[in-house]
N, C-alpha and C positions, 0 to 999 in steps of 0.2 A: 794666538799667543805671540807671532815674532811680530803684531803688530802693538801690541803690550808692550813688549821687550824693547821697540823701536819707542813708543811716548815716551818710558823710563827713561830709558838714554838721553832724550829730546830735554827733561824735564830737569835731570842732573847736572846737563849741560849750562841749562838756564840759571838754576842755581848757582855756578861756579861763575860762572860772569856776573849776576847779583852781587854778590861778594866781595869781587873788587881783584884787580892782579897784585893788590898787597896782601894779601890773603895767603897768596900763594904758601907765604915761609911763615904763615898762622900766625904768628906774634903782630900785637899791634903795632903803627909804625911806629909813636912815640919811645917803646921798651922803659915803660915810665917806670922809676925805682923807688919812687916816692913810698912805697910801702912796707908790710913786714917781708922782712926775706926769708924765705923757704928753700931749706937746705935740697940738695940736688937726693935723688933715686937711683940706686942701680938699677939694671934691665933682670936682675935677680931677684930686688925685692921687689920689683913691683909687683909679679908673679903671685907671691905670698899675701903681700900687705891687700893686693885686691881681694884674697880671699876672706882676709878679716874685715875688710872698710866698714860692712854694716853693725860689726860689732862695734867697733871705735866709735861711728857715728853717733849711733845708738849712746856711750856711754859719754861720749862728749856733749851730746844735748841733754842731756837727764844734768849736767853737772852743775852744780848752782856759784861756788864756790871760784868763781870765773873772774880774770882782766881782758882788759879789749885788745893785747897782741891776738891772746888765746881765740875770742869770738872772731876776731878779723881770720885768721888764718882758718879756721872750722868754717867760716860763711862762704870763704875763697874756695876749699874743698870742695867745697855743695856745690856753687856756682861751677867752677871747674867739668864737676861732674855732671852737671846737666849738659854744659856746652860740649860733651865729648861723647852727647846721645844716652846717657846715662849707661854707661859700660855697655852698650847695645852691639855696636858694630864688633865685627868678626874680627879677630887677628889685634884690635887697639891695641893690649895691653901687650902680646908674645912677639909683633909683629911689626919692627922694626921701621918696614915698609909701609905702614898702615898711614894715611893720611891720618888716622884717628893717635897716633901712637905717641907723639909731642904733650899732645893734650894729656892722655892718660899720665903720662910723666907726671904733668903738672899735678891733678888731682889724686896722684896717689902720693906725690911729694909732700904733697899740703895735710897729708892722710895721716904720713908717718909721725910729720911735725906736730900733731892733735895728740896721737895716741903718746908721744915722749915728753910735752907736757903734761899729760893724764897722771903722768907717772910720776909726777911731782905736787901732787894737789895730795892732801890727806885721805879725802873721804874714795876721792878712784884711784887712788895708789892701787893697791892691792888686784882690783880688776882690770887696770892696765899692764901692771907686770905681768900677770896671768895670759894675756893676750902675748906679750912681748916676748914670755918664757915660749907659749906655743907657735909662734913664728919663728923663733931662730932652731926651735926645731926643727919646723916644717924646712925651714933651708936648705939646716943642715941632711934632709932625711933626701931631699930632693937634690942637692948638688947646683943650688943657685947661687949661692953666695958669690961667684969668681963672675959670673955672667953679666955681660955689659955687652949696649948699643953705643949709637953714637949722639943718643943723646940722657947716657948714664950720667956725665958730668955736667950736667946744665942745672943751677939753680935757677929759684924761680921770683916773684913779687907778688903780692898781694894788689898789686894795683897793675900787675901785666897782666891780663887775662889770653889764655894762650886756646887758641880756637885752632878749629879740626883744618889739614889744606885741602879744602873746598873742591880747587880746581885737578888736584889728583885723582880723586875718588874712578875718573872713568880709565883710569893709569891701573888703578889696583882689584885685581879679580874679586877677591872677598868683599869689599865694600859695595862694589858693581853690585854684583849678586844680591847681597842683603835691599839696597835700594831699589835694585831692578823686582825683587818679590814685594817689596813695599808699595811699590806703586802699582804692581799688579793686583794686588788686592782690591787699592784703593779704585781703581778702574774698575774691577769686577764688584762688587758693593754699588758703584755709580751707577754702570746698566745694569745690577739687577734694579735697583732700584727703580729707572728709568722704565723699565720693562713692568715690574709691578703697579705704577702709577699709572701707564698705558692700558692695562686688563682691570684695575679698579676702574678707570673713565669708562672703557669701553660698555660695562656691565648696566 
């Protein structure tokens, strides 16, 4: 196992130098602004708004009645969300500290701005307000509204794509962890596998 735990480490390591030492501060180096701007997130709602995202998605892709800010800013969301492990990692969205936590900003930024155009379209009016009624609920029920990081006032671009800091990850317990079971798996799956292919030959 601690020789598991030693590849992972080995393997994350390689990873964060793949990446590049611009990486470090996630944002690309250009902070190209050439596109739609996406208003900034509190560290309060993103809490919430992550609880709704698949609903919003859900209703932002069904919508037909669409301009191309609207699809740019929804494709940015997606993309966003993949580059941030697709909400995978522990701590992104609560967790200030997260190398994952910038990113989440961004794609739950790009989340809100979707579901507040929703809410001006005729035919998702209605199922977006409903969404929007039941989040400033959840807020207020919760005591997030006032809750802020230091990166609650950061707006975002459509054309900055903002990635996880790579080279943190062996900085941050919870990420560790998550990765360091990931590759343990992936190791454990390879010799069994290796072992099974060994006792098929043999036979």
């Amino acid at each position: 196992m601690k020789r598991l735990l030693l590849r992972s480490a080995i393997s994350i390591a390689a990873l964060a130098l793949l990446t590049g030492g611009a990486m470090a501060h996630s944002r690309t180096a250009s902070e190209n602004h050439s596109g739609i701007p996406v208003p900034e997130i509190s560290h309060g709602e993103m809490a919430v708004m992550a609880d709704y995202r698949d609903r919003i998605i859900a209703l932002a892709s069904g919508a037909t009645d669409t301009n191309e800010p609207f699809r740019r800013v929804l494709n940015y969301a997606q993309i966003q969300y993949s580059y941030c492990l697709w909400g995978r990692m522990p701590g992104s969205v609560t967790d200030e500290e997260s190398p994952f936590n910038e990113c989440a900003h961004a794609y739950l930024a790009a989340t809100k701005a979707v579901l507040l155009s929703l809410r001006d379209m005729p035919r998702e009016s209605e199922a977006a307000t409903a969404i929007i009624s039941d989040a400033d609920a959840d807020m207020v029920r919760r005591g997030l509204s006032l809750i802020t990081c230091r990166f609650s006032g950061e707006a975002f671009n459509t054309a900055d794509v903002i990635k996880p800091r790579w080279s943190e990850i062996p900085l941050h317990t919870a990420s560790m962890a998550s990765f360091s079971g990931f590759f343990a798996v992936i190791f454990g799956v390879f010799f069994a596998g290796r072992r099974l292919l060994r006792v098929q030959s043999s036979v």
